[in-house]
Backbone atoms as SQL, in Angstrom:
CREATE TABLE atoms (id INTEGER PRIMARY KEY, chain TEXT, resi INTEGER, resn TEXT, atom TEXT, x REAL, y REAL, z REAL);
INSERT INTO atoms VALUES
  (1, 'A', 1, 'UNK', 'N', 0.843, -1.186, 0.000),
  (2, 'A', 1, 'UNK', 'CA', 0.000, 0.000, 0.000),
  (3, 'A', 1, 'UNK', 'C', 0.887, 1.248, 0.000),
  (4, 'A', 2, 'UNK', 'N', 0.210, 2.335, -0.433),
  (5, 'A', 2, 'UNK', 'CA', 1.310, 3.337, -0.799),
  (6, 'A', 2, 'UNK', 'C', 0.451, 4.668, -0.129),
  (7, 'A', 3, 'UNK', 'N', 1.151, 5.024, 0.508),
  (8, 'A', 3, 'UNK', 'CA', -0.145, 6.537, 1.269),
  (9, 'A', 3, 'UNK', 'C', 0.305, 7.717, 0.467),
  (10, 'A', 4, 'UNK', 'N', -0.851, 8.559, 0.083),
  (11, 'A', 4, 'UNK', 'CA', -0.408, 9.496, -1.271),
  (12, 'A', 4, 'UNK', 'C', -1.523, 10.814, -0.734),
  (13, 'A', 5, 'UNK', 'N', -1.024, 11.592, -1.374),
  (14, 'A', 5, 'UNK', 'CA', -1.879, 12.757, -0.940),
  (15, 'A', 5, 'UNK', 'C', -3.207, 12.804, -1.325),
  (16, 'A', 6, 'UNK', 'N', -4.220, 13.304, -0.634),
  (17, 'A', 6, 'UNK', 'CA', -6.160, 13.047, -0.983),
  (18, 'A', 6, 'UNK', 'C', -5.966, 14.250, -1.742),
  (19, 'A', 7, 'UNK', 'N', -6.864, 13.853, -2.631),
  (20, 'A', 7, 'UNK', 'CA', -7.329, 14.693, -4.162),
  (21, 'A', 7, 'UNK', 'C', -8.113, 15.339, -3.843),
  (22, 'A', 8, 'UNK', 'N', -8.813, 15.053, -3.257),
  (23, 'A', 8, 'UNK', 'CA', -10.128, 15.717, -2.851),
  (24, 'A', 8, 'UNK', 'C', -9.666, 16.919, -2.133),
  (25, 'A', 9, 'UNK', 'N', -9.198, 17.379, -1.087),
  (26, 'A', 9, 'UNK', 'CA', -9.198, 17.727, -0.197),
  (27, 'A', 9, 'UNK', 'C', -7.578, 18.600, -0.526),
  (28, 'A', 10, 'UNK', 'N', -7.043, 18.076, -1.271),
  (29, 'A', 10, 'UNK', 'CA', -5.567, 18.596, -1.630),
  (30, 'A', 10, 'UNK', 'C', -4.893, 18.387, -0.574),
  (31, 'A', 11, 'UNK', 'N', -4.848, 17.858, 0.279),
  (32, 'A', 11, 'UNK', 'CA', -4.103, 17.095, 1.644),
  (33, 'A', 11, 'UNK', 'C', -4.411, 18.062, 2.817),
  (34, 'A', 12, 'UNK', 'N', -5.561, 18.833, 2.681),
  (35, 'A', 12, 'UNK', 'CA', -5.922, 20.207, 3.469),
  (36, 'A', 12, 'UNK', 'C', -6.497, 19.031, 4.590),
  (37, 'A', 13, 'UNK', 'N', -7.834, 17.911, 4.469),
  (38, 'A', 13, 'UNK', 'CA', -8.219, 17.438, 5.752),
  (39, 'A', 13, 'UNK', 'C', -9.605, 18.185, 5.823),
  (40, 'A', 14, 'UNK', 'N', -10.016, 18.934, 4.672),
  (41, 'A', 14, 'UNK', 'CA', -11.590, 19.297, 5.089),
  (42, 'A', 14, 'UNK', 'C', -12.251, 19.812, 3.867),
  (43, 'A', 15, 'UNK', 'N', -13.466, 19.822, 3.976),
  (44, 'A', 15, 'UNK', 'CA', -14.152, 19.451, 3.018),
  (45, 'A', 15, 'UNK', 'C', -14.171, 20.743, 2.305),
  (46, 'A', 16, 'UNK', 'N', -13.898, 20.289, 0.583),
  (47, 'A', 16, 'UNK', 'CA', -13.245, 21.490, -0.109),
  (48, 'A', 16, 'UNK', 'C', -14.114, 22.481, -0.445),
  (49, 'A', 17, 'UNK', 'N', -15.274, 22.036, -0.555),
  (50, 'A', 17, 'UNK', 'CA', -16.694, 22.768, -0.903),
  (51, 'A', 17, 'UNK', 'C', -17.317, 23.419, 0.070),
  (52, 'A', 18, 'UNK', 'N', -16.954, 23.693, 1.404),
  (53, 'A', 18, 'UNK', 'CA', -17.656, 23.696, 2.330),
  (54, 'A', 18, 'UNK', 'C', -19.083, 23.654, 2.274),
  (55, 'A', 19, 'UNK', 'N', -19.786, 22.516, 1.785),
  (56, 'A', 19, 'UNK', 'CA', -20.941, 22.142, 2.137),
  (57, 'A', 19, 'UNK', 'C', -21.835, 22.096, 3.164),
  (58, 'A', 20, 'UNK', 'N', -21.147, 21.237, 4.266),
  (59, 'A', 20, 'UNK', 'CA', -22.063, 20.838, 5.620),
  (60, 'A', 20, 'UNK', 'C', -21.260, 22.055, 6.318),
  (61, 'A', 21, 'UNK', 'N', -20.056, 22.272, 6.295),
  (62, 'A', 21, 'UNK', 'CA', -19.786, 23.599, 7.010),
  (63, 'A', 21, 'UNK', 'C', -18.321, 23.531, 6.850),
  (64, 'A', 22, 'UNK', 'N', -17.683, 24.910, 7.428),
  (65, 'A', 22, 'UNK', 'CA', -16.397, 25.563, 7.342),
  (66, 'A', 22, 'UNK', 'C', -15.202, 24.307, 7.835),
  (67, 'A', 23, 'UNK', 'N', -15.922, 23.985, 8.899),
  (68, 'A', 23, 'UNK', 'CA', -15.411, 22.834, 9.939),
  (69, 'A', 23, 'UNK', 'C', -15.673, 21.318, 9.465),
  (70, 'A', 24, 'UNK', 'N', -16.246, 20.988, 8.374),
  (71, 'A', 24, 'UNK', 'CA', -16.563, 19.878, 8.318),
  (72, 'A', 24, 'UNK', 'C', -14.904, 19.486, 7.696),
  (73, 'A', 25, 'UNK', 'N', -14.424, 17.901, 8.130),
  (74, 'A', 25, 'UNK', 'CA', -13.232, 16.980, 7.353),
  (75, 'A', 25, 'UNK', 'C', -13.811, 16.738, 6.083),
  (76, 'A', 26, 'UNK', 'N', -13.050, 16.016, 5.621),
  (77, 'A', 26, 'UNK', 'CA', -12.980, 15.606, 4.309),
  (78, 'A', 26, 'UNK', 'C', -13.655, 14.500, 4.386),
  (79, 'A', 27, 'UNK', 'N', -14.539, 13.932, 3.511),
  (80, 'A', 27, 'UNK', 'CA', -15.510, 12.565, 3.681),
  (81, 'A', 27, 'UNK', 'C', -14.019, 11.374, 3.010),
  (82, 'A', 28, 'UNK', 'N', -13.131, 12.106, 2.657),
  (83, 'A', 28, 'UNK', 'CA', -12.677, 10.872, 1.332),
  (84, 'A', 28, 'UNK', 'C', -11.434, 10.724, 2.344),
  (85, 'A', 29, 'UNK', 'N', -10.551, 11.583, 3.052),
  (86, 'A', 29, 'UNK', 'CA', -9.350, 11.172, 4.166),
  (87, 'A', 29, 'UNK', 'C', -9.736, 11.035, 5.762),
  (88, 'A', 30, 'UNK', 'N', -11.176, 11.589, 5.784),
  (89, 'A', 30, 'UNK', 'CA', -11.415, 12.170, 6.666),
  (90, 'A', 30, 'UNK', 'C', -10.389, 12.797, 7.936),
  (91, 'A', 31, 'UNK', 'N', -9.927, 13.936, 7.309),
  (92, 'A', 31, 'UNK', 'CA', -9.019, 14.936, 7.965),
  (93, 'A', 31, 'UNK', 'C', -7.938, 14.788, 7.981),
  (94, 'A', 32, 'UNK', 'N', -7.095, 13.138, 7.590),
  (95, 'A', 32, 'UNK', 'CA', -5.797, 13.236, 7.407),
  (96, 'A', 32, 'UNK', 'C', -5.085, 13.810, 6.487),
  (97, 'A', 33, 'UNK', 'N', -5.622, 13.769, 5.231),
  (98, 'A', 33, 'UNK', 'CA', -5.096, 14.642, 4.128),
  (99, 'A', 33, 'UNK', 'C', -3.672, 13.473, 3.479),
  (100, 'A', 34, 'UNK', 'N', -4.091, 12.471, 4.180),
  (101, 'A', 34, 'UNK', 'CA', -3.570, 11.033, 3.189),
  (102, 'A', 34, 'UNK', 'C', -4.595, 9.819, 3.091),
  (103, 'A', 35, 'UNK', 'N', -4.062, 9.162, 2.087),
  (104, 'A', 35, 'UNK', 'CA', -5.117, 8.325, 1.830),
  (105, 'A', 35, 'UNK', 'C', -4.012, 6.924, 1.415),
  (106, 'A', 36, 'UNK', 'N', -4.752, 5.769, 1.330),
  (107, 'A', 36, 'UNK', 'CA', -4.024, 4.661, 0.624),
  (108, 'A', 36, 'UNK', 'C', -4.148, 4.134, -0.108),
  (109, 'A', 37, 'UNK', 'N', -3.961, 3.762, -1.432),
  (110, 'A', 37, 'UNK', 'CA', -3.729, 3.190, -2.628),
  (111, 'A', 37, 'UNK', 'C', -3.240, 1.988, -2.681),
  (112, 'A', 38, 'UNK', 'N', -3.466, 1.144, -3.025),
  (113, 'A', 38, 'UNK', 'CA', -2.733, -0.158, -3.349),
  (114, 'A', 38, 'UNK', 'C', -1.704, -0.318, -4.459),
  (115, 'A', 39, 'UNK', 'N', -0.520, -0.573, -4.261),
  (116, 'A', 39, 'UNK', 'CA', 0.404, -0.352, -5.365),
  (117, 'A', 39, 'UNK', 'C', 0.105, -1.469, -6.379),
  (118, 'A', 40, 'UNK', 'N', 0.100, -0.982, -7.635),
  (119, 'A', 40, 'UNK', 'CA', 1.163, -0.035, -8.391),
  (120, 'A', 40, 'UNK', 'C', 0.336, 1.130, -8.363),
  (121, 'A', 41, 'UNK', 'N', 0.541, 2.680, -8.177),
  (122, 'A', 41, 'UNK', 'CA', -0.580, 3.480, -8.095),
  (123, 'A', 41, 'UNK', 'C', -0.179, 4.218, -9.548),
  (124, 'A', 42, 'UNK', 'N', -1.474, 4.732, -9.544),
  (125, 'A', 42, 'UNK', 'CA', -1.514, 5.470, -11.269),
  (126, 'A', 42, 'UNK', 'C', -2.775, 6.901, -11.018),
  (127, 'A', 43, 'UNK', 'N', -2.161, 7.743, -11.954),
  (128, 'A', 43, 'UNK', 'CA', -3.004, 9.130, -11.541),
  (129, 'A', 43, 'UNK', 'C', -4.201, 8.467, -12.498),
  (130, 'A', 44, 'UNK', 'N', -5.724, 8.823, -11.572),
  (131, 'A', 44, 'UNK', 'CA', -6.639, 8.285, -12.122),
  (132, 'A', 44, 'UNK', 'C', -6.860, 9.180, -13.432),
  (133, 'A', 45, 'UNK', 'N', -7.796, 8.341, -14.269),
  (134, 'A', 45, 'UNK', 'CA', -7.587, 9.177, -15.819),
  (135, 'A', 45, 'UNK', 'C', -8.716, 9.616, -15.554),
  (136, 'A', 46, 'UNK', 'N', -9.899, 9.187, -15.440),
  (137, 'A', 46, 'UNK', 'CA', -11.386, 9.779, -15.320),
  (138, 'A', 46, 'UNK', 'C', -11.205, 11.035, -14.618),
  (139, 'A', 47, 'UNK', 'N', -10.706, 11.356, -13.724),
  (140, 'A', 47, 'UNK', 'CA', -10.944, 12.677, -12.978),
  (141, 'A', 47, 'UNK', 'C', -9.517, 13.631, -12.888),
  (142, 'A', 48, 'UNK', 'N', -8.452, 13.171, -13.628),
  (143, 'A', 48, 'UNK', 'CA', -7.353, 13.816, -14.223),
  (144, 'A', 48, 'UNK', 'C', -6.610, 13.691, -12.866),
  (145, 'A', 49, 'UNK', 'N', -6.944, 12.808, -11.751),
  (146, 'A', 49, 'UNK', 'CA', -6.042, 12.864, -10.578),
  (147, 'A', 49, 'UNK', 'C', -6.674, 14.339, -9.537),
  (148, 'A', 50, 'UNK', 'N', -7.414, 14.764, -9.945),
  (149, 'A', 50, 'UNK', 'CA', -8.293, 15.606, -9.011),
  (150, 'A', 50, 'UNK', 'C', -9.098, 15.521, -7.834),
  (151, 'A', 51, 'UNK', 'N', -9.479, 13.825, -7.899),
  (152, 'A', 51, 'UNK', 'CA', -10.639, 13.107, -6.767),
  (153, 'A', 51, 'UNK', 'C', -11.937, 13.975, -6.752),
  (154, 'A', 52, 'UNK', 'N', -12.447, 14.544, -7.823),
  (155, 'A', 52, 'UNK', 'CA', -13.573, 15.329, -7.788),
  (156, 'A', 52, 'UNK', 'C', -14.093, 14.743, -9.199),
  (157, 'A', 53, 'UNK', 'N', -15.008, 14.266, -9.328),
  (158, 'A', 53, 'UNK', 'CA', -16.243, 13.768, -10.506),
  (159, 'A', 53, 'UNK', 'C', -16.178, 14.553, -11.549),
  (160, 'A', 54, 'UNK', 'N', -16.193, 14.745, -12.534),
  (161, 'A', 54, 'UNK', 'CA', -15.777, 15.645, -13.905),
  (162, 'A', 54, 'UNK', 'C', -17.335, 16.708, -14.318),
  (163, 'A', 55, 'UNK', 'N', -18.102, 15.513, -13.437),
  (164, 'A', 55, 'UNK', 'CA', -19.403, 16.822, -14.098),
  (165, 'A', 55, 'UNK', 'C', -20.578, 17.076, -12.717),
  (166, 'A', 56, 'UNK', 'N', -19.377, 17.074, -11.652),
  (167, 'A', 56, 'UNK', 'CA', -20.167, 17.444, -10.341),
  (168, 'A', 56, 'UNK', 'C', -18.990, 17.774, -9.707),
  (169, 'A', 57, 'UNK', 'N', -19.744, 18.460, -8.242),
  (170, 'A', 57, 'UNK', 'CA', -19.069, 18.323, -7.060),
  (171, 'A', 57, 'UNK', 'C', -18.777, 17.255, -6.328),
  (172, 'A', 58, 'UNK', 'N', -18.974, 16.228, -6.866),
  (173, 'A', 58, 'UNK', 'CA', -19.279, 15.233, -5.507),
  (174, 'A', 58, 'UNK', 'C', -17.472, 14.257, -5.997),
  (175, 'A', 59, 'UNK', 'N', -17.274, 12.662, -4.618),
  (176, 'A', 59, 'UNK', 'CA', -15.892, 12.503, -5.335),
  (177, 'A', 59, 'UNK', 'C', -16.117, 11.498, -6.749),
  (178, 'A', 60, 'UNK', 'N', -14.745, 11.440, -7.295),
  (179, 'A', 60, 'UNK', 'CA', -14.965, 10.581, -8.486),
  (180, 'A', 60, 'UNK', 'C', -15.251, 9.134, -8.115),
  (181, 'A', 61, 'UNK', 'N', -16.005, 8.678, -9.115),
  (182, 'A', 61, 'UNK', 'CA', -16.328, 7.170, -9.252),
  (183, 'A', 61, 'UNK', 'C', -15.890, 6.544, -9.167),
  (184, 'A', 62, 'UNK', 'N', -14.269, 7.160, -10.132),
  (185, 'A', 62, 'UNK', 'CA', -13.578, 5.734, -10.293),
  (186, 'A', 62, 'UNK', 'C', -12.623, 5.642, -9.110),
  (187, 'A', 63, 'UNK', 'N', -11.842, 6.823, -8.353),
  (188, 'A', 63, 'UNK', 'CA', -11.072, 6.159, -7.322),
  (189, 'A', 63, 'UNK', 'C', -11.458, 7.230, -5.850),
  (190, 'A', 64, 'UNK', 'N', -12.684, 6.985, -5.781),
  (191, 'A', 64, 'UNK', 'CA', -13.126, 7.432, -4.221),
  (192, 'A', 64, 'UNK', 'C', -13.271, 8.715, -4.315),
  (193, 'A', 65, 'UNK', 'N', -12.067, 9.516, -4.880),
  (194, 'A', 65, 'UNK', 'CA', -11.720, 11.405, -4.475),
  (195, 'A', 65, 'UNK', 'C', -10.183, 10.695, -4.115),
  (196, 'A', 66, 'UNK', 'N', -9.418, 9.758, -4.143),
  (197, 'A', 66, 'UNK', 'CA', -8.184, 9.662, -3.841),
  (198, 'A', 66, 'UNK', 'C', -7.135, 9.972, -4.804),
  (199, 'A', 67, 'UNK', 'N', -7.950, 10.528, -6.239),
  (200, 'A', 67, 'UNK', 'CA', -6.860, 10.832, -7.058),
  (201, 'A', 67, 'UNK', 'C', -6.350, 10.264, -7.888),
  (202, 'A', 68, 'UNK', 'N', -6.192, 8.784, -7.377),
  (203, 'A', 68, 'UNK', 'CA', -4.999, 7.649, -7.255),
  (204, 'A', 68, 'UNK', 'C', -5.551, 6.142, -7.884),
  (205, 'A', 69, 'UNK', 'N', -5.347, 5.293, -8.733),
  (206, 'A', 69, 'UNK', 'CA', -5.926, 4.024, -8.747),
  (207, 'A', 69, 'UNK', 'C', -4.636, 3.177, -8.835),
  (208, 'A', 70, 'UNK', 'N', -5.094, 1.834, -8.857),
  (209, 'A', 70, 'UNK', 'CA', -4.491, 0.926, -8.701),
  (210, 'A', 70, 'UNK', 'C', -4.337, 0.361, -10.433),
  (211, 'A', 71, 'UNK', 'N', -3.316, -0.084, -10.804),
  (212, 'A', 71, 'UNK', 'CA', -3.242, -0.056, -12.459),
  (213, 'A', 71, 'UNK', 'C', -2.275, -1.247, -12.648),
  (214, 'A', 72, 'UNK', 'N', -2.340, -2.650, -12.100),
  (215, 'A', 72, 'UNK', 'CA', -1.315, -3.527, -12.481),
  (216, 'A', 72, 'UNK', 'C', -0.301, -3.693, -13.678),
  (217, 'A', 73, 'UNK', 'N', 0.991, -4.089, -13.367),
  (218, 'A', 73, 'UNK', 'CA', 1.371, -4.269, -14.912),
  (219, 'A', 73, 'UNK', 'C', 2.009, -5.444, -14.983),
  (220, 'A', 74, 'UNK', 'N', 1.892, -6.168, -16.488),
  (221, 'A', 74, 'UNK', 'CA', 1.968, -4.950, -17.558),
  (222, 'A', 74, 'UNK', 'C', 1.104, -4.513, -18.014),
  (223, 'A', 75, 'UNK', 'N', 0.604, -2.970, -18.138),
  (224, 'A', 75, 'UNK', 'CA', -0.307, -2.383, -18.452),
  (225, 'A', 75, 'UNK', 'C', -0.239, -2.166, -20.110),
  (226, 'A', 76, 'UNK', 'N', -1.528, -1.633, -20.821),
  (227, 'A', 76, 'UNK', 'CA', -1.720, -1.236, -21.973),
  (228, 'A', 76, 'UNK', 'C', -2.634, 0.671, -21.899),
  (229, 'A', 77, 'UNK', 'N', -2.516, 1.525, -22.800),
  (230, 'A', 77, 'UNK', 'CA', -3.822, 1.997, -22.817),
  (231, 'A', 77, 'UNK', 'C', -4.972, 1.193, -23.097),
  (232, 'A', 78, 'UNK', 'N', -5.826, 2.005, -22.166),
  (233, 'A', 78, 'UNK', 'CA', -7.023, 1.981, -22.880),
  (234, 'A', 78, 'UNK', 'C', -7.280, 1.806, -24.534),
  (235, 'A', 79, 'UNK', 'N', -7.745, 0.817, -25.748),
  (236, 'A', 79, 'UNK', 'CA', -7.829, 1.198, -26.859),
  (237, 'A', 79, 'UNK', 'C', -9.367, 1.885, -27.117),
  (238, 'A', 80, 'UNK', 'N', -10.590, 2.373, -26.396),
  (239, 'A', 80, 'UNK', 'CA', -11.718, 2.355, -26.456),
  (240, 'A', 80, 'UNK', 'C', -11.848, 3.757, -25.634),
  (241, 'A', 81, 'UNK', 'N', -10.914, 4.420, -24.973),
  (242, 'A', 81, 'UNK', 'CA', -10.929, 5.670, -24.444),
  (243, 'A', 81, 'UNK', 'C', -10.370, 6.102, -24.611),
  (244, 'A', 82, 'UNK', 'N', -8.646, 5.551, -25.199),
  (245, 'A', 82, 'UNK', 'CA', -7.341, 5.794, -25.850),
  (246, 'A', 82, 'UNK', 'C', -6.914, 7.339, -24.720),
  (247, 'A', 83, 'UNK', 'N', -7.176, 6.032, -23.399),
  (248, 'A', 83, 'UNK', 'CA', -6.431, 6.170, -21.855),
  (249, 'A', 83, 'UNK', 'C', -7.110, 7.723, -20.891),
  (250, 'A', 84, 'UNK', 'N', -8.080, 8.352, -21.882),
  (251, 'A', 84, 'UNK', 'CA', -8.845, 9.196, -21.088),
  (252, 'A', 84, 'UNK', 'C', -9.799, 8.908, -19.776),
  (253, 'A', 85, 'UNK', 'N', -10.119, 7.470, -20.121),
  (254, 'A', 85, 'UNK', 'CA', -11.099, 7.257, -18.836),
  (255, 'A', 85, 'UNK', 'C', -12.855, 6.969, -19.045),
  (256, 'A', 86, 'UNK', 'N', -12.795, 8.005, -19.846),
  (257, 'A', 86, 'UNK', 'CA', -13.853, 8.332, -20.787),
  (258, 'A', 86, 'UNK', 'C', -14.803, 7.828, -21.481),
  (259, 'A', 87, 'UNK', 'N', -16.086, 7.551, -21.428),
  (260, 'A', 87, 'UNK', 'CA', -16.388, 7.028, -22.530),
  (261, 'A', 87, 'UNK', 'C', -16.708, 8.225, -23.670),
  (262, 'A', 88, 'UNK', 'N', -16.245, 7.752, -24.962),
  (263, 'A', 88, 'UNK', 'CA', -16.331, 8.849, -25.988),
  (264, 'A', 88, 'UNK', 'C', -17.535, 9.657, -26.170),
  (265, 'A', 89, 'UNK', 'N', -17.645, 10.781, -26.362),
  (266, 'A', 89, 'UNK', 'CA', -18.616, 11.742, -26.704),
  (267, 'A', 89, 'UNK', 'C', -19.746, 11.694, -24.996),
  (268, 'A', 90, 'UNK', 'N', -19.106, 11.556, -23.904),
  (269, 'A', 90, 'UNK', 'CA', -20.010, 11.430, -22.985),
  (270, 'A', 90, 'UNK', 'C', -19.000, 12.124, -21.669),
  (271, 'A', 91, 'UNK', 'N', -20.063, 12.008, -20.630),
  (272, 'A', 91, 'UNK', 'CA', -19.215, 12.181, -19.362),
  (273, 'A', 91, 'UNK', 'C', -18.975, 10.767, -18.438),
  (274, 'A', 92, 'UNK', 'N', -19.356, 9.743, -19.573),
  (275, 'A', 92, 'UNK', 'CA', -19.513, 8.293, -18.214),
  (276, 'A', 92, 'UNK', 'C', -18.366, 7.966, -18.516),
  (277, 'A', 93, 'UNK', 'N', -17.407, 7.292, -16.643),
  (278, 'A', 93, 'UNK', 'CA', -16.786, 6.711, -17.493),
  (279, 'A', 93, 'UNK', 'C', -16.515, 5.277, -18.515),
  (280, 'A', 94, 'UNK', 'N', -15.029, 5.282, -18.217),
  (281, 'A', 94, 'UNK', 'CA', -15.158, 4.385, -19.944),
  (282, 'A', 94, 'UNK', 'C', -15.428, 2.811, -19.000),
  (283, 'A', 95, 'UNK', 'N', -16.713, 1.978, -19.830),
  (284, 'A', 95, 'UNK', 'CA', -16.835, 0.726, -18.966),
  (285, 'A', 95, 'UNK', 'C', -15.688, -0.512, -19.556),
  (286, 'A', 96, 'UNK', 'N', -15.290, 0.055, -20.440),
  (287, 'A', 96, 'UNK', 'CA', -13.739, -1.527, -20.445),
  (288, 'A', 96, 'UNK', 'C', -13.037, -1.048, -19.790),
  (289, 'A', 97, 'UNK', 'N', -12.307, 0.029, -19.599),
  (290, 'A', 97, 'UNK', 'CA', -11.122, 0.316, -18.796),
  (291, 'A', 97, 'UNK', 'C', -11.823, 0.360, -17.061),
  (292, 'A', 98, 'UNK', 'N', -12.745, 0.641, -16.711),
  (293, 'A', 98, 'UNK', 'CA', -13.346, 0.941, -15.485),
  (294, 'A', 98, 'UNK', 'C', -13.000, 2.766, -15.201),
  (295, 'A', 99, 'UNK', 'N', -12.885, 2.985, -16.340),
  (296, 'A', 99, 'UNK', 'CA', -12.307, 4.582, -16.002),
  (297, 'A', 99, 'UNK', 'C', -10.715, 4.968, -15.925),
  (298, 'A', 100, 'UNK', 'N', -9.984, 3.575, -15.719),
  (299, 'A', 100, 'UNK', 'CA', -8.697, 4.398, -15.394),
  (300, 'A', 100, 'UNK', 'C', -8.040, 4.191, -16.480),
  (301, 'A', 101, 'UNK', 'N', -8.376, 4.772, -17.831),
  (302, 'A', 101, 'UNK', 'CA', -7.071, 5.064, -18.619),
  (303, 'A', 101, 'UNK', 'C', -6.347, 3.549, -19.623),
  (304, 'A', 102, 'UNK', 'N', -6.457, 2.470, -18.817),
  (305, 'A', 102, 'UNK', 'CA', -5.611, 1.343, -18.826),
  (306, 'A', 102, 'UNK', 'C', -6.160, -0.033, -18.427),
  (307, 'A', 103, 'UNK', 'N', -5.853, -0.852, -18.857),
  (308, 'A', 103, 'UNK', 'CA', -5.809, -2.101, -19.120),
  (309, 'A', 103, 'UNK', 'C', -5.063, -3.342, -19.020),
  (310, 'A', 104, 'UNK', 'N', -5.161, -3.961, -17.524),
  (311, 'A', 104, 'UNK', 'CA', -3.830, -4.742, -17.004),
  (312, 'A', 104, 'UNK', 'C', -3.930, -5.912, -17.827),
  (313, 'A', 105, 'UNK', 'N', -2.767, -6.416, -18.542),
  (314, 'A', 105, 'UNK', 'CA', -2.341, -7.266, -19.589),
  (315, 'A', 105, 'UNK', 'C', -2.211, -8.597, -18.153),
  (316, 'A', 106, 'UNK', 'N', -2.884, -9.976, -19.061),
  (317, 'A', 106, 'UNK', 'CA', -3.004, -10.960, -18.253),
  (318, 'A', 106, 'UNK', 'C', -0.891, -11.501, -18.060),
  (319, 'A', 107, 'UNK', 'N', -0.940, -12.002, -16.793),
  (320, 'A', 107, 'UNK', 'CA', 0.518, -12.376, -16.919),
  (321, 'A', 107, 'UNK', 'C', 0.122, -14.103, -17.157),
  (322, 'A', 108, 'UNK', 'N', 0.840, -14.605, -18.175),
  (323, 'A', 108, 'UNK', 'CA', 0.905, -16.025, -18.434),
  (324, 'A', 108, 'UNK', 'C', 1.446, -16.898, -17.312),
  (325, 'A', 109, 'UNK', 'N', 0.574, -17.697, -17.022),
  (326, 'A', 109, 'UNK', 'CA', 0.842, -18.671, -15.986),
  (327, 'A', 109, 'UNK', 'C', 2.245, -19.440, -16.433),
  (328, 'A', 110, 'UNK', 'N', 3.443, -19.841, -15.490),
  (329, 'A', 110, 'UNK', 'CA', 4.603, -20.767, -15.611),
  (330, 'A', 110, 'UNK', 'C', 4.307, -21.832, -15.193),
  (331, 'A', 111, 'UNK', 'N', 4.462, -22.704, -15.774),
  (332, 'A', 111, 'UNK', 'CA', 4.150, -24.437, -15.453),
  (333, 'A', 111, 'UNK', 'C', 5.393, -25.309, -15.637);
């Protein structure tokens, strides 16, 4: 696991919108202003590594508001979002990649 700075929150620890209030934490570190990732970590593509949803306030889909996803390798792009996240001409993201950009290549079993 790899602790990386919250996207959401920009490692501030409170909620960036002040919504519920001035004082409210962050829902996505809640107030630490780190978060954890499972390695190998990769800047999420759907939300450009921002942890904020592309066509809201609220956090992104694809990795919590952490910014951050998990992207095994060996990786490929995306060929169907061509690594945006994206699905084309839309705001959803992309459902082969799961949003992040990429595409973990199977490793061949040794026998």
């Amino acid at each position: 696991m790899a602790a990386v700075r919250c996207a959401f929150c920009e490692g501030k620890g409170h909620d960036p919108f002040d919504l519920l209030s001035p004082l409210a934490r962050c829902q996505v570190c809640l107030g630490k202003g780190m978060v954890l990732v499972e390695d190998p970590v990769a800047r999420c593509a759907y939300c450009r590594g921002s942890g904020v949803h592309p066509a809201s306030r609220i956090t992104c889909t694809v990795c919590g508001g952490k910014g951050a996803v998990t992207v095994r390798e060996p990786a490929r792009q995306c060929l169907e979002c061509h690594g945006s996240g994206r699905t084309p001409g839309s705001s959803f993201s992309c459902s082969h990649c799961g949003g992040k950009g990429a595409i973990s290549e199977p490793v061949p079993l040794r026998v």
